[in-house]
C-alpha positions in Angstrom: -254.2 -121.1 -51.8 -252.9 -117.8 -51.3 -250.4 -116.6 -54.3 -248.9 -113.2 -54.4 -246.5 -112.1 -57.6 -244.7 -109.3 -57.1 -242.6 -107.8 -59.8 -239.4 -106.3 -58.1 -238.1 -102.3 -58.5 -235.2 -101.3 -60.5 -233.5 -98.2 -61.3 -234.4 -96.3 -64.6 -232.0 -95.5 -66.6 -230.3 -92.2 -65.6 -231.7 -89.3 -68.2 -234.5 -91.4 -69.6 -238.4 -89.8 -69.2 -239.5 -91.9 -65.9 -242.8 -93.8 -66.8 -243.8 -97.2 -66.5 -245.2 -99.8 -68.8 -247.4 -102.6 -67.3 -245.3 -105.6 -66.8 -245.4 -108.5 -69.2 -243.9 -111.1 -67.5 -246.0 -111.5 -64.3 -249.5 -111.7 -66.2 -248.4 -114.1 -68.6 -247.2 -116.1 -65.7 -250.4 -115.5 -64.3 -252.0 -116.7 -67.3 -250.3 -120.4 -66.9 -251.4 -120.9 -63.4 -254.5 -123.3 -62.9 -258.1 -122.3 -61.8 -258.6 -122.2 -58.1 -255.5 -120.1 -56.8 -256.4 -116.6 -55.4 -253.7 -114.4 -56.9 -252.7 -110.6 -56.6 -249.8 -108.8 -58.3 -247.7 -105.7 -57.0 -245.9 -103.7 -59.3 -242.9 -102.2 -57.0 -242.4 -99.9 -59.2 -245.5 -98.2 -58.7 -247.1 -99.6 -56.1 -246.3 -99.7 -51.8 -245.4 -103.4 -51.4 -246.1 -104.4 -47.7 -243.8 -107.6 -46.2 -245.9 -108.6 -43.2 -249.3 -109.8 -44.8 -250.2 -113.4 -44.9 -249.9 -115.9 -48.0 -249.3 -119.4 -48.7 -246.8 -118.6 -51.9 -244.7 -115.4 -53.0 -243.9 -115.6 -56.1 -241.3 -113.3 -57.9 -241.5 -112.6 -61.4 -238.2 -111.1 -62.3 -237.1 -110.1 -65.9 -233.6 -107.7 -65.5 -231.3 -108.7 -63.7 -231.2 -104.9 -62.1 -234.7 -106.1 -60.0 -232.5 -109.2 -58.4 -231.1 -106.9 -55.6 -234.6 -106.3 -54.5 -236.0 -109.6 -55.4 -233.6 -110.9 -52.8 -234.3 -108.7 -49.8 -238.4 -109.4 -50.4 -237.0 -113.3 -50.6 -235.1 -113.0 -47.4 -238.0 -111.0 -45.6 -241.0 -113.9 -46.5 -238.6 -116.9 -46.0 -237.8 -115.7 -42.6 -241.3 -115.6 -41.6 -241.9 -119.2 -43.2 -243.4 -118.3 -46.5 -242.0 -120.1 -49.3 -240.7 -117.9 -52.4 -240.4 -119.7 -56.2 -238.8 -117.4 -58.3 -238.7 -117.0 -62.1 -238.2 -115.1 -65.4 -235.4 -113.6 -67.4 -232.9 -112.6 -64.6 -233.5 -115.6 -62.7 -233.2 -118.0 -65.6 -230.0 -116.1 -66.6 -228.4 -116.2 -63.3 -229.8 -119.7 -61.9 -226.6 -121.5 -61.1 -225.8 -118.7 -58.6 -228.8 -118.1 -57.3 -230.2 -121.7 -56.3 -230.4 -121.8 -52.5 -231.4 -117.9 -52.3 -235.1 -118.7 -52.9 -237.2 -121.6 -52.2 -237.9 -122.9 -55.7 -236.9 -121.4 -59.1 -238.4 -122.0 -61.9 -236.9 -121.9 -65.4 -238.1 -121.7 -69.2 -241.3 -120.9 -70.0 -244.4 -121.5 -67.8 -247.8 -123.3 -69.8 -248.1 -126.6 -69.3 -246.2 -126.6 -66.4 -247.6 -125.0 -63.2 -250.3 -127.6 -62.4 -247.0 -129.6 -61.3 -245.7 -126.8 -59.2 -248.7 -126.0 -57.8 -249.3 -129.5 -56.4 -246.2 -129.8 -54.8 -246.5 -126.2 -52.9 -250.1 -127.5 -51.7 -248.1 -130.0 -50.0 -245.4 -128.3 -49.0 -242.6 -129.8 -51.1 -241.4 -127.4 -53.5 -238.6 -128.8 -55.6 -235.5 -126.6 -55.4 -235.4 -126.1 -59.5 -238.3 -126.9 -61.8 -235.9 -126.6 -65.2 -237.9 -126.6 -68.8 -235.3 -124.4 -70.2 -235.7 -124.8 -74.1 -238.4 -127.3 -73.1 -240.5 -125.2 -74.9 -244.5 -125.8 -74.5 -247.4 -126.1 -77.4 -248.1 -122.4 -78.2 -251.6 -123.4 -78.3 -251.7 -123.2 -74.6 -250.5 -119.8 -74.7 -253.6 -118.0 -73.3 -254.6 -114.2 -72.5 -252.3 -113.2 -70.5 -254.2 -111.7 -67.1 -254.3 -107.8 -67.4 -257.1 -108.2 -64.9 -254.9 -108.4 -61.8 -253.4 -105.0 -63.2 -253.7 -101.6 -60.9 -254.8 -100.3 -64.0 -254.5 -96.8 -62.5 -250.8 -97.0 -61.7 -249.7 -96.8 -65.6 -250.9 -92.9 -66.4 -248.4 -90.9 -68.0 -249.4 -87.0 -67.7 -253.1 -88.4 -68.6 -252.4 -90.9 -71.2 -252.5 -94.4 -70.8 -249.7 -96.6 -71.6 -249.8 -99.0 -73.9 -250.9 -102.8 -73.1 -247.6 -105.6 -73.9 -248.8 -108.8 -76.0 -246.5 -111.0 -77.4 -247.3 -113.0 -81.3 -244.5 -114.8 -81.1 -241.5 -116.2 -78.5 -237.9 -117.3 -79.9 -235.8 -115.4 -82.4 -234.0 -116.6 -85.5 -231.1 -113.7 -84.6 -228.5 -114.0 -82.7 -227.6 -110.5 -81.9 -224.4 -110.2 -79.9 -226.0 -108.4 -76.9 -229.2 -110.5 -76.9 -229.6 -113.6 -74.5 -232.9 -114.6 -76.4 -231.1 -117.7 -78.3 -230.3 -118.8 -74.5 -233.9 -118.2 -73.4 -236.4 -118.5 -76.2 -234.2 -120.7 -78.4 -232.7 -119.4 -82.2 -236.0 -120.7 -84.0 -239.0 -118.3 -84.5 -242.2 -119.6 -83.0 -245.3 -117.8 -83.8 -248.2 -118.1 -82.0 -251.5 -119.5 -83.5 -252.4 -116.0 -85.1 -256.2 -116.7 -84.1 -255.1 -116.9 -80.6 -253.2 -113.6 -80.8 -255.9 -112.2 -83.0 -258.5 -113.2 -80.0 -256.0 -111.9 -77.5 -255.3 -108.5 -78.5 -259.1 -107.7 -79.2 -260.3 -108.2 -76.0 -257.4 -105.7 -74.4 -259.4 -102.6 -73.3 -257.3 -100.6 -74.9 -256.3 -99.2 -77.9 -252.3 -98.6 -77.6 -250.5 -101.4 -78.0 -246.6 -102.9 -77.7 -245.8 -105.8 -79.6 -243.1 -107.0 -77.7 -241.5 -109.7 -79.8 -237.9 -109.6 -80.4 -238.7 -108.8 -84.0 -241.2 -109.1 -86.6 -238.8 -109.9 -89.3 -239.0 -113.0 -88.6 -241.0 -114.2 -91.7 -242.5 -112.7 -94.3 -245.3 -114.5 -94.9 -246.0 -114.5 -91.2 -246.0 -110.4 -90.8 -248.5 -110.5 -93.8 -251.0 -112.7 -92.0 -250.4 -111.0 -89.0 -250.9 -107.4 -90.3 -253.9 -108.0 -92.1 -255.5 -109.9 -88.9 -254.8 -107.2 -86.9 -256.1 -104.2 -89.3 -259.6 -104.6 -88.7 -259.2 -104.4 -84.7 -258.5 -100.7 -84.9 -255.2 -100.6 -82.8 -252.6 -98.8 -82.9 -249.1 -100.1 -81.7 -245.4 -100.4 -81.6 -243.2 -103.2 -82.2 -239.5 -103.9 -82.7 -238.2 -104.1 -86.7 -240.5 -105.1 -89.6 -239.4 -106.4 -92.3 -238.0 -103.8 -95.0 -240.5 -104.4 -97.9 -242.9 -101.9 -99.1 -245.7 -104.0 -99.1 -245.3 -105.2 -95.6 -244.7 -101.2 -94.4 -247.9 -100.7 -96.1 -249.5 -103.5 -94.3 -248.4 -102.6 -91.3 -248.9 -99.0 -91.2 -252.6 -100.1 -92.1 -252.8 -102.4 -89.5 -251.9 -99.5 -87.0 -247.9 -99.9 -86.3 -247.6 -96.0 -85.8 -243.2 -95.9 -84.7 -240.7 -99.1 -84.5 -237.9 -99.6 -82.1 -234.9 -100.5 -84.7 -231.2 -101.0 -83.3 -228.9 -98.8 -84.3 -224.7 -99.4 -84.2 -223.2 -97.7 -86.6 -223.2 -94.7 -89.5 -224.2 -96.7 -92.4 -226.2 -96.6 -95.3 -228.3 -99.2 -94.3 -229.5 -97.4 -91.3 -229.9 -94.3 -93.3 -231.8 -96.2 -95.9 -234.2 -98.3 -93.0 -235.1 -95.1 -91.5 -236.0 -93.3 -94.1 -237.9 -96.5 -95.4 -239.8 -96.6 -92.5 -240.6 -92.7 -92.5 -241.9 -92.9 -96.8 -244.5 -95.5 -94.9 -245.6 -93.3 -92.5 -244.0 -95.0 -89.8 -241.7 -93.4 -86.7 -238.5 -94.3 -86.0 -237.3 -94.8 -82.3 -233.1 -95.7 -82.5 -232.0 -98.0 -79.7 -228.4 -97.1 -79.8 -225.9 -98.9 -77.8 -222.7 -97.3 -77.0 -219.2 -99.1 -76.3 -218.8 -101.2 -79.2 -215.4 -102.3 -79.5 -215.1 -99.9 -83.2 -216.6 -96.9 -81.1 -214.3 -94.5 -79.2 -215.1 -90.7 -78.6 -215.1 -89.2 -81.8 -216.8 -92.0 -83.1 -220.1 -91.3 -80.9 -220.1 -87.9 -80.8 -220.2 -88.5 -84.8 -223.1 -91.4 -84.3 -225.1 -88.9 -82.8 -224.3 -86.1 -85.4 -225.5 -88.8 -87.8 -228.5 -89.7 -85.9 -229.8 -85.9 -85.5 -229.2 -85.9 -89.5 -231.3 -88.4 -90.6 -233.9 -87.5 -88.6 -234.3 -90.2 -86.3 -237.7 -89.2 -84.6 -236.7 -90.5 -80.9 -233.6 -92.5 -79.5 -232.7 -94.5 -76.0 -228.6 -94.9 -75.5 -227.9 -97.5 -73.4 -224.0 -98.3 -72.3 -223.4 -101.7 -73.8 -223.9 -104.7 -71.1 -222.6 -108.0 -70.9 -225.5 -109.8 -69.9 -225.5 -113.3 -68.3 -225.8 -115.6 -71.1 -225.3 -113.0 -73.8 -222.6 -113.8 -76.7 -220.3 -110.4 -76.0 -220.8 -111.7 -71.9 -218.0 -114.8 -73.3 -216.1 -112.7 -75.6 -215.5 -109.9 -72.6 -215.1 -112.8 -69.7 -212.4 -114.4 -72.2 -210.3 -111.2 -72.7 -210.5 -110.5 -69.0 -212.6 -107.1 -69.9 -215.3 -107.2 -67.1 -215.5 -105.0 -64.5 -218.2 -105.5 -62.3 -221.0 -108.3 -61.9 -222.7 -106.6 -59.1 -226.4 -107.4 -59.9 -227.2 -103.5 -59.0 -224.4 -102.2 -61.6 -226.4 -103.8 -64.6 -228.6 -101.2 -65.3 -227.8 -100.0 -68.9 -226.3 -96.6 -68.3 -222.7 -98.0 -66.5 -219.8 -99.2 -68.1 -219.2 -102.8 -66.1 -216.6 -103.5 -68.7 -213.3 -102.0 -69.8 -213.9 -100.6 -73.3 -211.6 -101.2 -76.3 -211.3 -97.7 -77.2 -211.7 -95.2 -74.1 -211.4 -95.7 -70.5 -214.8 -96.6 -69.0 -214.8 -92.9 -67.4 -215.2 -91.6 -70.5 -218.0 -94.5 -71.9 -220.2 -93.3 -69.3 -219.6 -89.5 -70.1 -220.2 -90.1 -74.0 -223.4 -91.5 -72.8 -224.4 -88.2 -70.5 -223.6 -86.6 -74.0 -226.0 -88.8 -76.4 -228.9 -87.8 -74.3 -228.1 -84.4 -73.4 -227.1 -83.6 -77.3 -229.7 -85.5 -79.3 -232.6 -84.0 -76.4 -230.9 -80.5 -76.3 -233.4 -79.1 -79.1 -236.5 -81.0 -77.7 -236.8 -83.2 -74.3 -237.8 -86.4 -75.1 -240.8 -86.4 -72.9 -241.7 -83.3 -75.5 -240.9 -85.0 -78.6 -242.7 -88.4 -77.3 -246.0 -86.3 -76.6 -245.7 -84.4 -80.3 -245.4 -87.9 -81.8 -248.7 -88.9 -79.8 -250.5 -86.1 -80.9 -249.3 -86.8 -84.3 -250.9 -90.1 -84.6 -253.7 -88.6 -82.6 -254.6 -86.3 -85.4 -253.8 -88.9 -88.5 -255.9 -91.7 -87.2 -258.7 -89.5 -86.3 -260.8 -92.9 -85.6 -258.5 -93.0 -82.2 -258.8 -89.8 -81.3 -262.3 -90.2 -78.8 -261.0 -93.5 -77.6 -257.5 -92.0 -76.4 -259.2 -88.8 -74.4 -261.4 -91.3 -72.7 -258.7 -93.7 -71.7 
């Protein structure tokens, strides 16, 4: 059989620097499916995506729910011509009550274990409408490399430099943030994968920039330990979201080649001050992740969040418009006040205010975000402080320095 996964386009957020990460989702997918399936991936985000050619299975991959608009035209264009679509990932598991009868089959919860079932019924052309494992959740242990092979390697070059390679140590999260549909998803209990399996994982990515996409590291202690010191003699260097704050463990990691962390920021606090500057004593970069539209936030309140942020000396920062996200615990909260504006698939990009703000009209939500970006970047662009950061770690991990200017 014939299988083509295609990861659908969505928008970028408006004022971000516009490059692309390899996808995550659709090679870990890809990782799950048994042996004997010929399978390609398309990118459409970087790659031409051609509707005509010949296959026995389309299979979507599809983790915002800002890719479902195209994910339903490529849907429409194969089922017309008789090619059965299954469909899967975040978005789809997120949104699968309304979207049931749009594709073929839709799969949702997490693939290993699973596909050998899935895969037998396409062969004989009896696709159940919904395979549903959600928070069925499979034996780690059959979590396998995920397949960077069916990459276009070539299509994720920044300016010269290659971006960095996802992997995943764990799934679940023990949080429940309120933005955060992971305890829907992934379930509210950490599950770490067997570390040797990780450990065997990461070293055979050709490649020595790294993103450690769990939902956060600070999941246990004793667990970051292990993981850091597995991962120091492999001579990476990566990003991840929080670590725990603990000396020891910043030590570790910064060791084990964490170089900056993605670490939510909300308010003006100490804490935040304190985290940050934590983080930078270790040697470690700080990129904020700042959402805008809390219901304590109005004007004056951002415009002094970003005052705040340029004065502790956060080293990077992405501002996102706070969403209401299918499944999410603000989505109910907004729904039950009567506060959302929009569920247009298309609107739920990040950088639109689909719901009516406590504190300003949503008008002036989306102009406060045109000013986090423009004010925080007006010194440096972000594409210019990204690259001094790079060359920063460049020149302090001298071991990297030959590997990076060949990749």
């Amino acid at each position: 059989m014939k299988w083509k996964i295609i990861y659908p386009r969505w928008r970028k957020l408006r004022l971000q620097t516009p490059f692309h990460l390899p996808p995550h989702g659709p090679i870990v997918f890809a990782a799950a499916l048994p042996a004997g399936l010929e399978v390609e991936l398309v990118d459409a985000n970087v790659s031409p995506l051609a509707l005509d050619d010949s296959l026995d299975l389309v299979a979507l991959s599809i983790m915002l729910t800002a890719q479902l608009p195209q994910a339903l035209e490529i849907a429409a264009a194969y089922r017309g011509r008789g090619i059965p679509v299954l469909a899967g990932g975040i978005a789809v598991t997120l949104h699968h009550r309304e979207l049931e009868g749009l594709f073929d089959s839709i799969f949702l919860g997490e693939a290993e274990g699973r596909m050998e079932e899935v895969v037998a019924d396409a062969r004989q052309g009896r696709l159940k409408p919904v395979y549903d494992f959600l928070r069925l959740y499979p034996d780690l242990n059959l979590v396998g490399p995920a397949r960077r092979d069916i990459l276009d390697r070539d299509a994720y070059i920044y300016r010269g430099v290659r971006m960095a390679d996802l992997v995943h140590a764990s799934r679940g999260c023990r949080f429940n943030c309120f933005p955060c549909c992971t305890g829907y998803l992934g379930g509210k209990v950490f599950r770490p994968r067997p570390l040797d399996r990780v450990v065997e994982e990461i070293a055979g990515i050709d490649n020595d920039r790294l993103f450690i996409v769990d939902n956060s590291l600070a999941q246990d202690a004793g667990w970051e330990e292990d993981l850091f010191r597995a991962l120091a003699p492999l001579k990476k260097t990566w990003v991840s979201h929080p670590i725990e704050e603990n000396d020891h463990l910043l030590d570790l990691a910064r060791e084990a080649g964490c170089w900056y962390v993605y670490q939510a920021v909300f308010d003006t606090s100490e804490t935040i001050r304190r985290r940050v500057r934590r983080y930078h004593d270790h040697g470690i970069r700080v990129e904020g992740t700042v959402i805008l539209g809390t219901d304590d936030q109005d004007v004056d309140g951002i415009k002094r969040l970003i005052d705040f942020l340029l004065e502790i000396d956060l080293d990077l920062a992405e501002f996102t418009i706070m969403t209401p996200f299918a499944q999410s615990p603000i989505r109910g909260r907004l729904a039950a006040e009567g506060r959302i504006l929009s569920d247009r698939y298309e609107d739920y990009t990040c950088d639109k205010a689909v719901f009516r703000p406590r504190r300003m009209t949503p008008g002036e939500l989306e102009e406060m975000y045109d000013y986090a970006w423009r004010t925080f970047y007006a010194g440096e662009s972000q594409e210019l402080k990204m690259g001094k950061l790079y060359l920063e770690v460049l020149r302090r991990d001298g071991r990297f320095a030959g590997r990076a200017r060949r990749g």
